[in-house]
C-alpha positions as CSV (number, residue, x, y, z in Angstrom):
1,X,19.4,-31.3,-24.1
2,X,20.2,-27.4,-24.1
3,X,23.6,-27.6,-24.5
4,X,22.8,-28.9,-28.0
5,X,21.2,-25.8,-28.8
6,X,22.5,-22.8,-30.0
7,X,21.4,-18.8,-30.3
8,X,20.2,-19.4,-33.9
9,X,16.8,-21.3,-34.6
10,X,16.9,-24.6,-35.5
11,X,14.5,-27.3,-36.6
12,X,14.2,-30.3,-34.2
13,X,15.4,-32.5,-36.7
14,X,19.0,-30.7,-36.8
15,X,19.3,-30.7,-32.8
16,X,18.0,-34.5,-32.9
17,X,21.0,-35.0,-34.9
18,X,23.4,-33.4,-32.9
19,X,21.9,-35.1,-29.7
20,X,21.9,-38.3,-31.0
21,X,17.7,-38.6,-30.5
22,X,14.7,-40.0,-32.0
23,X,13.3,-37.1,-33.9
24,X,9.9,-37.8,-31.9
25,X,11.8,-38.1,-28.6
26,X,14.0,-34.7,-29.5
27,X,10.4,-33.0,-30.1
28,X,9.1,-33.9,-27.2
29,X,11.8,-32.8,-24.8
30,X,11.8,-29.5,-27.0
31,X,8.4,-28.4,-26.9
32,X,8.5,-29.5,-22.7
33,X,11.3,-27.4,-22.1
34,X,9.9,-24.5,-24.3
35,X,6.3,-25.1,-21.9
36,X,8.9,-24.6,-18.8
37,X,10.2,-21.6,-19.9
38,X,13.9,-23.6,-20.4
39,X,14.3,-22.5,-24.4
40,X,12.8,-20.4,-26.7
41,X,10.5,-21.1,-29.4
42,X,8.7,-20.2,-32.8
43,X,5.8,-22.0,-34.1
44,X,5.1,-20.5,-38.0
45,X,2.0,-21.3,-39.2
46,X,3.4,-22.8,-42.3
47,X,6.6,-24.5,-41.4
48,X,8.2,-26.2,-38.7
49,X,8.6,-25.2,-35.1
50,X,12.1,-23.7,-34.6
51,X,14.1,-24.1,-31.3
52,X,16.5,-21.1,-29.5
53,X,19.0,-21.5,-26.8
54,X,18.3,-18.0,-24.5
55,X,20.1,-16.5,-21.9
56,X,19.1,-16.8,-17.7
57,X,18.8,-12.8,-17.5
58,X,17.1,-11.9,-19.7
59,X,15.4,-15.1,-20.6
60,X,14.9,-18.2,-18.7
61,X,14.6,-15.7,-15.2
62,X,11.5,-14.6,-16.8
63,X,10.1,-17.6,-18.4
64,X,9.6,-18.2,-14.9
65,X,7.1,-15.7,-13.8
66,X,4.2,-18.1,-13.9
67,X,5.9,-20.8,-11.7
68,X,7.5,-18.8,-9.1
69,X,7.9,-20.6,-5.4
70,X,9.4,-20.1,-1.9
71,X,11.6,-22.8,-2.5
72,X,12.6,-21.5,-5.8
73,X,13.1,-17.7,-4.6
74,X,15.2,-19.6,-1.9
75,X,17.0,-21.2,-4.6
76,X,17.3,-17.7,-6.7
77,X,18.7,-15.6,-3.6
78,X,21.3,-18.2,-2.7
79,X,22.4,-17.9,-6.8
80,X,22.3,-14.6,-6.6
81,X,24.5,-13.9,-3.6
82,X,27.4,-16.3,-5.6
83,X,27.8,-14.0,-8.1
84,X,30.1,-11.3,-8.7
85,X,29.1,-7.9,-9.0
86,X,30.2,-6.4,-11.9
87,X,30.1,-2.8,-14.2
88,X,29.0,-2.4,-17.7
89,X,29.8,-5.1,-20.2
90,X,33.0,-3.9,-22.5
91,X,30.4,-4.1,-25.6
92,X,27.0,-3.8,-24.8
93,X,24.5,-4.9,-22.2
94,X,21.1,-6.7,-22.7
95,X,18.9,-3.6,-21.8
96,X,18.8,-0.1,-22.2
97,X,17.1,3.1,-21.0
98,X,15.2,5.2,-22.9
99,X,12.7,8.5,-22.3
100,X,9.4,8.4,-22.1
101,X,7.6,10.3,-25.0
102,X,6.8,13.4,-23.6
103,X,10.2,14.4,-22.2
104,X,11.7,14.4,-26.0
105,X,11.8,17.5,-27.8
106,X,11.5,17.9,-31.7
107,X,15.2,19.7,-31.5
108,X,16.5,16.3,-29.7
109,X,16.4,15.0,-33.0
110,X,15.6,11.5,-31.5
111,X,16.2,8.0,-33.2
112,X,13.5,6.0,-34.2
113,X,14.6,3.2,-32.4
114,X,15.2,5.9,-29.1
115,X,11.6,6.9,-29.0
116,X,8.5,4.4,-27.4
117,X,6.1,5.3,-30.5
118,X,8.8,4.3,-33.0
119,X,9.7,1.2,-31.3
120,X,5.6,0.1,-30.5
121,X,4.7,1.0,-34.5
122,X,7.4,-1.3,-36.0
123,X,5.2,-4.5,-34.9
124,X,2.1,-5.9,-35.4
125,X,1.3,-8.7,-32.3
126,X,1.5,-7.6,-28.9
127,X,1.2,-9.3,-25.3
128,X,1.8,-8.2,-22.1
129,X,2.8,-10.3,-19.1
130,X,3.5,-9.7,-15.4
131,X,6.1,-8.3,-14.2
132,X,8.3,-10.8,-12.6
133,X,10.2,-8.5,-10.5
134,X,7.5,-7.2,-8.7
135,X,5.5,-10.1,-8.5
136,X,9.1,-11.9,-6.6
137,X,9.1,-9.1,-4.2
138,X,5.4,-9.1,-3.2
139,X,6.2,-12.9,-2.5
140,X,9.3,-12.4,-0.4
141,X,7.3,-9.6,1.4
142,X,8.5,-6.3,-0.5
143,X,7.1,-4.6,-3.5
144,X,5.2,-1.8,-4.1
145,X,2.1,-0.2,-5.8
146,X,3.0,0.0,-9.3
147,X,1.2,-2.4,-12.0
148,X,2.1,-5.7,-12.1
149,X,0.7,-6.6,-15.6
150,X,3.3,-4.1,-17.8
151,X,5.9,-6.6,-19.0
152,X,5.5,-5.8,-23.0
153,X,6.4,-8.2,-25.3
154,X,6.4,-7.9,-29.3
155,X,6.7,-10.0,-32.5
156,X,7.9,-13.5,-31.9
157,X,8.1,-13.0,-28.0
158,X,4.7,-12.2,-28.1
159,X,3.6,-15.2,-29.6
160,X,5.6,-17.2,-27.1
161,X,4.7,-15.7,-24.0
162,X,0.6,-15.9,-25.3
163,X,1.2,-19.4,-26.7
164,X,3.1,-21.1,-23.0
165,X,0.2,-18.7,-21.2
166,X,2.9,-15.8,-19.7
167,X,0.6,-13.3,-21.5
168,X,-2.4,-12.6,-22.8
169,X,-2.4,-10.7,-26.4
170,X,-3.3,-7.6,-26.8
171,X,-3.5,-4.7,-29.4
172,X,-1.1,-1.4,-29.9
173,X,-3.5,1.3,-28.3
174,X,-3.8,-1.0,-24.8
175,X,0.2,-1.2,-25.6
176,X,0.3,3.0,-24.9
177,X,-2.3,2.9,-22.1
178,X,-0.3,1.1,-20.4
179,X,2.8,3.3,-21.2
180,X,0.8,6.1,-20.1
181,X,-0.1,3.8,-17.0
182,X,4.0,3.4,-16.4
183,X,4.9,7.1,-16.7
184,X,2.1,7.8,-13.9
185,X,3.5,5.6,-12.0
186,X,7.0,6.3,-12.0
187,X,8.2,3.6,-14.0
188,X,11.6,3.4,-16.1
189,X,11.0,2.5,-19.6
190,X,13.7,-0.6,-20.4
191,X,13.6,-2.1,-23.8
192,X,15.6,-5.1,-25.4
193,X,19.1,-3.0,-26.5
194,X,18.2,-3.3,-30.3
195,X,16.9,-1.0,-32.9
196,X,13.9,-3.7,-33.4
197,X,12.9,-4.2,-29.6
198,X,11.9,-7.7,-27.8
199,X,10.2,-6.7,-25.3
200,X,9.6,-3.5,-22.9
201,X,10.2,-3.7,-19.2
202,X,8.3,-1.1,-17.2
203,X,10.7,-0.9,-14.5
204,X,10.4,0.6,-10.4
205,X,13.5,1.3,-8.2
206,X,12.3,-1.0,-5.4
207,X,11.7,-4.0,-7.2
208,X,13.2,-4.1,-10.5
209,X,16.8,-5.7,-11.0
210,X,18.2,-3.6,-13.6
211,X,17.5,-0.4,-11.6
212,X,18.7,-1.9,-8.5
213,X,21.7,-3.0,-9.9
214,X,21.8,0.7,-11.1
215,X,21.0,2.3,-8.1
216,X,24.2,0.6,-6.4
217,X,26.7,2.3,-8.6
218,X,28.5,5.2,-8.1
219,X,28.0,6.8,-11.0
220,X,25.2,5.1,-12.7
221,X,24.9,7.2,-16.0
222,X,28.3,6.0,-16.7
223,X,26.7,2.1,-16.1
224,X,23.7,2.4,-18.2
225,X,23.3,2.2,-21.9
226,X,21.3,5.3,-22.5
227,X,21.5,7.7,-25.1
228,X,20.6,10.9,-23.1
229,X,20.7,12.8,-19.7
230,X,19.0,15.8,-17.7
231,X,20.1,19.3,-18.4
232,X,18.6,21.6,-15.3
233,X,18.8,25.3,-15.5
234,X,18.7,26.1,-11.7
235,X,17.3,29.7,-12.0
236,X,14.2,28.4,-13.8
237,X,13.4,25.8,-10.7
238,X,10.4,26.6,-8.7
239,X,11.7,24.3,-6.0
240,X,8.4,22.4,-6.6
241,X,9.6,18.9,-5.8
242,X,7.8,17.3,-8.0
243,X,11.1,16.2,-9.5
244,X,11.9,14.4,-6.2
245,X,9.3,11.6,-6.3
246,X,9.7,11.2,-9.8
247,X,13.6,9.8,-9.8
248,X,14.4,6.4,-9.4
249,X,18.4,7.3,-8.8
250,X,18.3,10.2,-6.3
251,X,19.9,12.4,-9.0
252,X,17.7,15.0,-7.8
253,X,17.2,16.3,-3.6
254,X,15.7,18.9,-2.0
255,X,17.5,22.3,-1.5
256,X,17.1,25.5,0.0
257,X,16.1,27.6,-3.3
258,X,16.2,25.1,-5.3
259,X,16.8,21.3,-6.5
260,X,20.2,20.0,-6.4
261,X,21.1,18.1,-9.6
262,X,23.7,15.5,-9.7
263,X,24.6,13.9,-13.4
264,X,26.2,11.4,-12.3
265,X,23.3,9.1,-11.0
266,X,21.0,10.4,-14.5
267,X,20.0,7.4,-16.6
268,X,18.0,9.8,-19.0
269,X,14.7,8.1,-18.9
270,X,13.1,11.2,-18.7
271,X,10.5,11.3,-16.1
272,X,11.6,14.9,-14.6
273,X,11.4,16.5,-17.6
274,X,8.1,15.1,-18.3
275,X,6.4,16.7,-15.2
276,X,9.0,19.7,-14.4
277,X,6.8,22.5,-15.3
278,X,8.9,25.6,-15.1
279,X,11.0,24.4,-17.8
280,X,14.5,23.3,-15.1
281,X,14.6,19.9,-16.6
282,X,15.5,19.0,-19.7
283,X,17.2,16.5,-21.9
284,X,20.2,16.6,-23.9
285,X,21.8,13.9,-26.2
286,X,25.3,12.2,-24.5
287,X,28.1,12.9,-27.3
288,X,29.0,9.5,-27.0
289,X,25.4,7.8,-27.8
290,X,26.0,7.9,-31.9
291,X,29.4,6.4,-31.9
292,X,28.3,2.4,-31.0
293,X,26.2,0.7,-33.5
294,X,23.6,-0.7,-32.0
295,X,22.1,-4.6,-33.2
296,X,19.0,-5.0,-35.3
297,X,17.3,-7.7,-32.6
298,X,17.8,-8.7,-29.5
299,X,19.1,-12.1,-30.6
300,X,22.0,-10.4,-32.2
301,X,22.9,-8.5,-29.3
302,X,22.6,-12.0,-27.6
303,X,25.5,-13.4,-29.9
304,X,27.2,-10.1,-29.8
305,X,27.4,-10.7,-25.6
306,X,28.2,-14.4,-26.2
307,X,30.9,-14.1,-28.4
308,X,32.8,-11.6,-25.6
309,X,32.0,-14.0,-22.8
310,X,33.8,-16.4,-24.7
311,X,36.8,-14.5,-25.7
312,X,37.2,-14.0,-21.7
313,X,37.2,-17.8,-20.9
């Protein structure tokens, strides 16, 4: 039934056709697999319910963190160890890193869609779900501290993940507690890579996918989609260490008189700068960040990925 589907929303009636299904009996598979987390889906309060194709990562992965199993983790490691390891995407990937707020300055001159406030103010319906990642390694006997309930989801994603019972809604000043929750915590922020974000992941070096995936490159600041990186200043370092605990990328280790700082392994997410109180740390926009034009949604960055997939087969 899903490979009748496609990335753009359709009524049942036009995927019945193409299936060659009862409308009733095309419904019902629809709205089951959209209940397992298979599809996507939109339910408009005047209108039709709309149906969506979606990716495994990011998409039906996470669809899944309410039904997770041994067998199914068994399953998922096997998958995983099949495939092949590879670098950025030639166009863009699904996720990027931004800062959090505190480690932008005014001078910066950040985008709206490269600042947290910007992106939580341009909706109006929020959830927030478990984090999948870190609820998979607690099960498989890793994990860590951090919160499990930061997976943020907006707009229509909201609505899904509280409709199928992923998430439970809630309103945009809970949204920043828990964004004030992530940068105590040492968490990467990882949106949807689109000016109109998706969803927010609140991601931890030890569990999370994206940062482990990350962590295993060379250079990773050359990996990540990421519109800035650390400046340090080594004569204004107070050899504090603070700085140490705070990196999920061991850019930053100990030295004699002070930090070492390699650029290399910066993603830019900013949570040095945010606690670096002499001033070392800083951030600075990467030249290259203005010249690719970044989708409006996630869905269209979806396509954008889908269409250079295709051109490789």
């Amino acid at each position: 039934m899903a490979t009748h589907l496609t990335l753009d929303r359709e009524e049942a009636r036009a995927i019945a056709s193409r299936a060659k299904l009862p409308l009733a009996e095309a419904q019902r598979r629809l709205n089951e697999m959209s209940e397992k987390g298979l599809i996507f889906s939109v339910h408009p309060e005047n209108g039709p319910a709309l149906y969506q194709a979606v990716p495994w990562v990011v998409g039906i992965y996470e669809f899944q963190v309410n039904r997770l199993s041994e067998e199914f983790l068994e399953d998922l490691s096997y998958y995983w160890s099949t495939t092949v390891s590879r670098t950025r995407p030639e166009t863009i990937p699904q996720m990027r890193t931004i800062p959090i707020g505190k480690s932008i300055d005014q001078p910066l001159d950040a985008l709206p869609y490269e600042q947290v406030e910007e992106l939580v103010k341009a909706h109006d319906r929020f959830a927030v779900a478990p984090c999948i990642c870190r609820r998979q390694a607690k099960m498989t006997g890793r994990g860590c501290d951090a919160p499990e309930e930061s997976c943020l989801l907006f707009g229509d994603f909201a609505d899904f993940y509280v409709k199928t019972g992923r998430g439970r809604p809630i309103d945009q000043s809970e949204v920043m507690n828990i964004l004030a929750k992530a940068n105590e915590a040492n968490l990467v922020l990882n949106p949807t890579n689109s000016k109109f974000v998706a969803a927010i992941c609140c991601c931890c070096g030890c569990c999370c996918g994206i940062l482990r995936g990350l962590q295993s490159q060379e250079k990773p600041s050359a990996a990540v989609a990421s519109s800035f990186i650390a400046d340090f200043e080594p004569e204004k370092c107070i050899n504090c260490g603070v700085c140490l605990e705070r990196c999920q990328m061991q850019a930053l280790s100990a030295g004699a008189e002070h930090v070492a700082f390699n650029s290399d392994r910066c993603i830019g997410c900013g949570l040095c700068v945010s606690t670096c109180t002499s001033g070392a740390l800083t951030l600075t926009r990467k030249p290259e960040s203005l010249k690719t034009e970044m989708p409006a949604t996630v869905f269209e960055t979806w396509r954008t990925i889908a269409k250079e997939q295709a051109g490789k087969q």
